[in-house]
N, C-alpha and C positions, 0 to 999 in steps of 0.2 A: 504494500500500500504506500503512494507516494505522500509523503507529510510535508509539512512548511517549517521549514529549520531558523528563518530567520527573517522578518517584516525591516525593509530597510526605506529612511526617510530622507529628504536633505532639500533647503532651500537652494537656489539659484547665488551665485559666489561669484566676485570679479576674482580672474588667477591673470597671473604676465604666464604668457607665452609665444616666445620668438619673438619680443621685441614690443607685441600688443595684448590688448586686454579684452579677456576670452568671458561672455558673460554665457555661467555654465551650471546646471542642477546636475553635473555626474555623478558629485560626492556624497554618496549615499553612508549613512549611520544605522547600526541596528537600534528598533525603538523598545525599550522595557515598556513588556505588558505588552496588553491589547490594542489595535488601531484601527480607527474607522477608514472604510474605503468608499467613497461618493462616487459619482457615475464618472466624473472627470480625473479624481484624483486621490489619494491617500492622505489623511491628516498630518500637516508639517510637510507632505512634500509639494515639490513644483519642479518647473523644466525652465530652461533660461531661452532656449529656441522654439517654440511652440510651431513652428510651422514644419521642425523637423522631428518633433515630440511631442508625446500629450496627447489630449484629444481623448474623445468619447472611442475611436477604434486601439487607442496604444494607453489605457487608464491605468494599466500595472504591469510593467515589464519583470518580465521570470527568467531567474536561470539557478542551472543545476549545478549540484555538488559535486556531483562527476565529470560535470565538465573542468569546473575547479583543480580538481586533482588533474586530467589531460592536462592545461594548459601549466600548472605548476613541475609537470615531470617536462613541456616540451619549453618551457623558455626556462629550466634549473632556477625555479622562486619558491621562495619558504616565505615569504609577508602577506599572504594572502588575507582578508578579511573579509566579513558578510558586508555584500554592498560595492565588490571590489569592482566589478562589471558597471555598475550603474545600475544595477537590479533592484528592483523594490520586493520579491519575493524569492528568497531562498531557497532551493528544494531540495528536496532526495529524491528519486523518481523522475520519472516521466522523461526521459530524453527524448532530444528532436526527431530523432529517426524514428521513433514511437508514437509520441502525441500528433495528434490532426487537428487542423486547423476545422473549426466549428465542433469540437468537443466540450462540453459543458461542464465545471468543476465546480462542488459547493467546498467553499473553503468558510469553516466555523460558520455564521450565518448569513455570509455574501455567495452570491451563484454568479458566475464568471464562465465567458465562452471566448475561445482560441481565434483569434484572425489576422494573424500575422508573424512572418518571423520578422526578429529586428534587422534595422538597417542600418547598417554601423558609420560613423563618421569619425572624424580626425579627435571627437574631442573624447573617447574609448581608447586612442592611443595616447594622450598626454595623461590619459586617470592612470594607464598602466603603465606610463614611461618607455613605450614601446611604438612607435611610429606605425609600424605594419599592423598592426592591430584590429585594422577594422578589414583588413585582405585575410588575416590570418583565421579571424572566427569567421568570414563570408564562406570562404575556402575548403575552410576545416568541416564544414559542414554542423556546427556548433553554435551559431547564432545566438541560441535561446528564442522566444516569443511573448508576441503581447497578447494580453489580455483585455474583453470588454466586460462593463462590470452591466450586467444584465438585474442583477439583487443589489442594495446598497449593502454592509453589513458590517461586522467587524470581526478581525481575522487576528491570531497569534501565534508564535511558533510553538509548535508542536498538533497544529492541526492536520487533521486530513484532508486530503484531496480527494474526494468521492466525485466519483463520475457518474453524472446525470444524464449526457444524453449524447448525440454523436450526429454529425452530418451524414447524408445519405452518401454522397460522394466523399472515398476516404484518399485523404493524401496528407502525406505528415508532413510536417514542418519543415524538414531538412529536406524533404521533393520540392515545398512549392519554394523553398530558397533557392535549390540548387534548379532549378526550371526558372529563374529569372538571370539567375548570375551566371551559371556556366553554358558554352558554347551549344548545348544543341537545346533547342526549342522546339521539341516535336510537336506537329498541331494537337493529337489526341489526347496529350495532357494538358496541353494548352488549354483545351475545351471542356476538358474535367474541371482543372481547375475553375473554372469560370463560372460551373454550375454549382457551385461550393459556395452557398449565400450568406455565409459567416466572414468572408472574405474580404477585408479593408477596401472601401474604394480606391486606396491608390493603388495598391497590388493588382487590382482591376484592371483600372487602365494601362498598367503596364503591361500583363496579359492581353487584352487587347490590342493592342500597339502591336507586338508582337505576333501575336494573329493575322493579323490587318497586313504586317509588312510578309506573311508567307505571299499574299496574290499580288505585290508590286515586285518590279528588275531586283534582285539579289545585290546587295552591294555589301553585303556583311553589314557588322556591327550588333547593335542591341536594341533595335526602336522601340525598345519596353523602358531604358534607361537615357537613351538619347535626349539632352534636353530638343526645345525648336529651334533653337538659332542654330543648330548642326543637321535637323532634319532632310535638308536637298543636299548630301553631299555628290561634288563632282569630282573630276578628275584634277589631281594638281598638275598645274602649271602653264606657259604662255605659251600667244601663238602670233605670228609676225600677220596685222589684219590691215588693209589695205585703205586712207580716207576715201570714199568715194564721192564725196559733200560736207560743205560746213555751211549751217544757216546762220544767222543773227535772229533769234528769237523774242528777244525784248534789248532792253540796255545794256544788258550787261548777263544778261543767257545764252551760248550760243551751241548750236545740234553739232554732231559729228556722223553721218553718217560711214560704218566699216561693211567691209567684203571680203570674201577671201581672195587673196592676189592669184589664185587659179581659177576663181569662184567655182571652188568646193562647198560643200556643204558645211554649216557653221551646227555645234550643238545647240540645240533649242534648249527655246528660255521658256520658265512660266512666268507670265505677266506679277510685275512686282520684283523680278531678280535682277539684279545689277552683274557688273565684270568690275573687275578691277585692272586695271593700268599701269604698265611700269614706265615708265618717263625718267631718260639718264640726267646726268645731273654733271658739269664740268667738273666742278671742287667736291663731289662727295659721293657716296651710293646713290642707287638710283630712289626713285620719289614712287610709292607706293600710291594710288588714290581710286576709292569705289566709287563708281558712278551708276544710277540706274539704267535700266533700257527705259529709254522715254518712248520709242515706237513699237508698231505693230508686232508681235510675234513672227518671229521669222528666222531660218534658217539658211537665209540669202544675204540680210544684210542685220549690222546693231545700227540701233541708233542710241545717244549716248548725249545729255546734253547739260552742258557744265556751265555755274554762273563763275563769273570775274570778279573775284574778291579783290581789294585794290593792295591786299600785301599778300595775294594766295600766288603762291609757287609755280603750283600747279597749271591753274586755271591761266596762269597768266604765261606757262609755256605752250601752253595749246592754244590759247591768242593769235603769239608773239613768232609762234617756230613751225608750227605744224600747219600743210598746204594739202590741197587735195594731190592724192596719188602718195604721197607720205603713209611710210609701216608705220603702227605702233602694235607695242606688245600686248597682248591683249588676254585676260583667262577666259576660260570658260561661265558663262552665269552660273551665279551661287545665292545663296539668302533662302529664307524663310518667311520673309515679308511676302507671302505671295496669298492670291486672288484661291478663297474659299470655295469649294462649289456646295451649291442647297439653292435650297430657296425663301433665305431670309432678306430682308430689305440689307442693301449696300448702302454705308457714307464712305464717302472718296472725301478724306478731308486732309487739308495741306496749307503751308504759307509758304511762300517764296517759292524754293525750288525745289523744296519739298512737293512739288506737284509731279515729278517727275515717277516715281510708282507707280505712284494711284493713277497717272495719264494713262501708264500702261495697261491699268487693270481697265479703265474707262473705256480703253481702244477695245479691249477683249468682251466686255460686254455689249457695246453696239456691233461688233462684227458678228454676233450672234441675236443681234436685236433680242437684248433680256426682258421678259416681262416683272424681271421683279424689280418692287421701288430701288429707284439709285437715285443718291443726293452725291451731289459736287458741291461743296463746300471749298471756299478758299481762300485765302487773306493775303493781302500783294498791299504796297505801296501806293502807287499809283498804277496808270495805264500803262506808263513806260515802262515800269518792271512788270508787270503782266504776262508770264510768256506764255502760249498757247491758248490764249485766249478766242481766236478764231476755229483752235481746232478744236476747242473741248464744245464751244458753242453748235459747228456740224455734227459732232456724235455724241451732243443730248439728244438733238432730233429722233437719231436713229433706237433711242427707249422709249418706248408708250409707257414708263410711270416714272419720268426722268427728270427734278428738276434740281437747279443750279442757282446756288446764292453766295455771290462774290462779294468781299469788302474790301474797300480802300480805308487805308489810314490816314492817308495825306492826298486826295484826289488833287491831280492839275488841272488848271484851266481848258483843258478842253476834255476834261471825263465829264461824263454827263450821269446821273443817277436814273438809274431803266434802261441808260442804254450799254454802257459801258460796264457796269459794276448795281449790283443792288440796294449798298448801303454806308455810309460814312461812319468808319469805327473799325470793331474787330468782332471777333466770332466770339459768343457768350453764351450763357444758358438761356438767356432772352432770347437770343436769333433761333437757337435750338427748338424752343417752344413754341415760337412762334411756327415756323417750319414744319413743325409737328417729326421730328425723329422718331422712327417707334425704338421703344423699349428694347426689342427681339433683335436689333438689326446688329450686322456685323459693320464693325468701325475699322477703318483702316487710315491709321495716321501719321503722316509725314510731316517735319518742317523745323524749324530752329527749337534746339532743346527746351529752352523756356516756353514756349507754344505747347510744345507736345505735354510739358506739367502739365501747364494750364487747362488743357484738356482733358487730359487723365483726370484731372481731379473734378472737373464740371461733369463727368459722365459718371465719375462714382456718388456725386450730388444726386444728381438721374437717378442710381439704384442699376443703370447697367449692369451686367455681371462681367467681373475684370476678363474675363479669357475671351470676350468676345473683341476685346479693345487689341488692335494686332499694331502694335509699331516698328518704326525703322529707325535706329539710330545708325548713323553712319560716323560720327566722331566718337569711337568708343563704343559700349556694348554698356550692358544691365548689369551690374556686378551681382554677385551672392558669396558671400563670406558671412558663413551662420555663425551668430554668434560673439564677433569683433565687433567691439565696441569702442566708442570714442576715438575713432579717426578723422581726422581732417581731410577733406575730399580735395586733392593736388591735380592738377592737368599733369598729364604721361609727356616723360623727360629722360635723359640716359642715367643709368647707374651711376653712383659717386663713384664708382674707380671702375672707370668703364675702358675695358683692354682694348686694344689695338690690333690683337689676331683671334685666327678662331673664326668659324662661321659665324656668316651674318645675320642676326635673327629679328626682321622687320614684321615690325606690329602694323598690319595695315590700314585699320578703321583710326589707332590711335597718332600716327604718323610718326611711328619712332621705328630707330633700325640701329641693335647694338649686339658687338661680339658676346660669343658665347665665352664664358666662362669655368672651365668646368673645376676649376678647383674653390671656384665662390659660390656656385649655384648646384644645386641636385636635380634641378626638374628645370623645364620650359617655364613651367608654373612661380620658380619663384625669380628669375630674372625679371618677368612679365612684374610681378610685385618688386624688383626693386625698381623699376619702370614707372611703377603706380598707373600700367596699365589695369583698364578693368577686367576682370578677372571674374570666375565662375568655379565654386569648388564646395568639396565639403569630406568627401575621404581624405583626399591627397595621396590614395594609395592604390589605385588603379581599381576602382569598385565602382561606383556609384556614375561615373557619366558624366556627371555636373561640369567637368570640364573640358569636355568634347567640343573641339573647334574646328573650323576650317582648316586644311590646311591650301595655302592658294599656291603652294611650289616648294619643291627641297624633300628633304627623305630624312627622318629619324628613325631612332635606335628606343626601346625600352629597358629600363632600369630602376623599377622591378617589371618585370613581366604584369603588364594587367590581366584579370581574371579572364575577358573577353575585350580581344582587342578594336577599335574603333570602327565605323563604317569606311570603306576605301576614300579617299579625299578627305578624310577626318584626319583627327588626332586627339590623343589625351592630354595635355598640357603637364598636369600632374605627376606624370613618370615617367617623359620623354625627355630626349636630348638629340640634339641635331646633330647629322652626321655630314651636311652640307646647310650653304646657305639656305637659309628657311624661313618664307613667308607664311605669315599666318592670319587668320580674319579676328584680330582682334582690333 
């Protein structure tokens, strides 16, 4: 009979580690006596990350005494104590490869049912002083699991674990862990699992995901773990593409259209995916920069259309240098900003040149004349910064439920109100409402970082639900570092002792490009951090995905081997190291 050896508690604690301050509930204490457990949580304890802990599906994390002793014979450790995992429930019994997820235990007078094994992250290796830590129990097949507390009740050690009741579909613990993290994902457990209604909804969608990715092109990886910003991975690297046309599109936006100098056929894009550009440079490395396809889908030609910042590099060598008939190097499209298919109402919403996407995705829906609502939404300066203002106005016509409300901030003398632009101002939850946006629609939004707040936060005003709000940042990415607190947010800049050899590892969204290091650095992952590029993570140990990125050209090496390694044109940041020059989308 499996009993409860030990009830362990502990509030959320600032600790230094590497340099920052880790705000963390691992540090579990055994409680004398008895302890109430509520649907969310145990008395006296709490989680410091709640988005990666906690919660009505993860209310009391379990692990074994058996495991204990494994893990004390394979890293040679005698310091062990109740609580040493992060565990709130001690046990004897029940190992993973035993217990099944939707098993039902009454423990003392609380009834608690199985749905999930844990998901380890970096802050499991700093409780054990051991790095690998969250690879070692993924791997090990040793996890432990969570618990939903289905009875409220109170529990103490020395109780039993009596089993109440059992899911129709059985699959243990250490199955549906080792079914999400190790290389093979057979559909038929895939599908078991999923009929296992004890099941967390995020393990769900991961399972799904995973499902979903057996009937699209095989590119490896793990689309149960994949974040979306790695979701379209393509092929790395460039390809010498031919100007065929350069427009003037407003003042200071001008198109590029590319071909292939054989006119070969180019890899298609989906509407909403950018290339990126390498552009040499006399005094230094070449200049890394993403630009959307602003035209039609097509397999013939990109079109590409860049505004003229008055100190931008870039923008101002493809002005200044670049003529029709002129290579440039060009990737393949990549991104995840792309054009949903259903049939929920579309906003195409943007300022400046952030219209450049969403054109794409507008182009894609009148070429299929969509009958569902599409709102164009846009904020520009005036007329003269305005670009594609004629074209977005021919392919509303082409939607029967299409309509378009542009704002000037500063209109010139000769914009006119009705004819030229809607409205004098900016886009708010007033124009919103007025307009009538429904609720259900998918948002898709482009344009200078402070806009895109702005809007994020007037659509979570709305009550929209966040995952339907899909953005594009192109200076940088969304960081996730769980947990790190109290850092000041730095624009990406080179390392304090940044070498002179060593492959060259250019951050492409952040505009930085700095030798590798390998006697400073262990991973891609923490150059990028001495960079104060943004950054995406939460193992650090080749588990979890989180920091799955592009890779836009170059070849690395793994160090630690990850458990399953990326989708082809990915990369893990985390435990890689370059073994040539290496671009990457960050």
């Amino acid at each position: 009979m499996a009993r409860l050896l030990s009830v362990n508690v502990g509030l959320p604690r600032d600790i230094e580690w590497n340099g920052r301050t880790v705000h963390t509930g691992i540090w579990k204490n055994p409680v004398l006596g008895r302890c109430r457990v509520g649907r969310l949580n145990l008395d006296g304890d709490g989680q410091g990350d709640l988005g990666g802990h906690g919660g009505e599906q993860r209310a009391a994390f379990v692990y074994q005494i058996e495991s204990y002793c494994y893990w004390q014979e394979q890293l040679k450790r005698t310091d062990f104590v109740y609580g040493q995992f992060g565990e709130n429930f001690t046990i004897e019994g029940l190992p993973d490869d035993t217990v099944c997820v939707g098993d039902r235990y009454r423990i003392g007078s609380g009834l608690f049912e199985v749905t999930q094994p844990r998901v380890t992250c970096y802050r499991v290796g700093i409780r054990m002083n051991e790095p690998r830590m969250p690879a070692l129990l993924t791997s090990s097949g040793r996890p432990g699991f969570y618990f939903r507390v289905l009875q409220e009740g109170e529990v103490g050690p020395g109780d039993e674990l009596v089993k109440m009741g059992e899911a129709n579909e059985r699959m243990t613990v250490a199955e549906i862990n080792a079914l999400l993290y190790s290389p093979d994902h057979a559909r038929d457990r895939l599908e078991r699992a999923l009929r296992i209604e004890a099941l967390s909804p995020g393990w769900r969608a991961s399972f799904e995901a995973l499902l979903q990715s057996k009937t699209t092109i095989a590119r490896g990886g793990n689309a149960g773990l994949a974040p979306v910003a790695a979701a379209h991975p393509t092929a790395p690297g460039f390809q010498p593409l031919a100007v065929a046309a350069i427009d003037q599109e407003s003042e200071d936006v001008l198109s590029l259209l590319m071909r292939h100098p054989d006119d070969l056929p180019l890899a298609p894009a989906l509407p909403g995916q950018y290339v990126v550009l390498r552009l040499p440079q006399n005094d230094g490395p070449p200049l890394f920069r993403s630009y959307s396809l602003s035209g039609p889908v097509s397999t013939e030609r990109y079109q590409i259309s860049v505004k003229i910042e008055p100190n931008g590099v870039a923008g101002t060598y493809l002005r200044d240098h670049v003529r029709a008939g002129d290579l440039l190097d060009v990737s393949s499209p990549r991104g995840s900003f792309v054009l949903q298919s259903g049939q929920r109402p579309v906003v195409l919403l943007s300022a400046g040149i952030g219209a450049t996407p969403v054109l794409s995705m507008l182009r894609a829906l009148a070429a299929v004349h969509s009958t569902v609502q599409v709102f164009w939404l846009h904020a520009a300066r005036d007329g003269q910064h305005h670009p594609f203002a004629a074209e977005v106005h021919r392919l509303m016509r082409a939607l029967p439920h299409g309509r378009s409300y542009v704002c000037y901030s500063r209109p010139g003398s000769r914009d006119k109100v009705g004819e030229n632009f809607d409205a004098i101002g900016h886009l708010s939850r007033s124009v919103f409402n007025e307009i009538g946006i429904p609720q259900q629609a998918e948002v898709y939004l482009c344009g200078p970082a402070r806009f895109m707040v702005d809007m994020k936060e007037v659509f979570a005003e709305m009550g929209m639900a966040p995952e339907r709000i899909h953005v594009e940042l192109f200076n940088g990415s969304e960081s996730l570092t769980p947990g790190v607190v109290g850092v000041a947010m730095r624009a990406p800049h080179l390392p304090e002792h940044e070498a002179n050899t060593g492959p060259l590892v250019s951050f492409a969204r952040s505009g930085i490009a700095a030798h590798w290091n390998a006697s400073a650095y262990r991973s891609i992952l923490e150059l990028a951090e001495a960079c104060d590029v943004p950054v995406r993570w939460s193992c650090r140990a080749g588990v979890c995905h989180n920091c799955e990125s592009g890779l836009v050209s170059g070849a690395v090496v793994y160090g630690p081997e990850p458990l399953e390694k990326p989708a082809d044109g990915n990369l893990l940041i985390c435990c890689s190291q370059p073994t040539l020059n290496v671009v990457i989308d960050l």
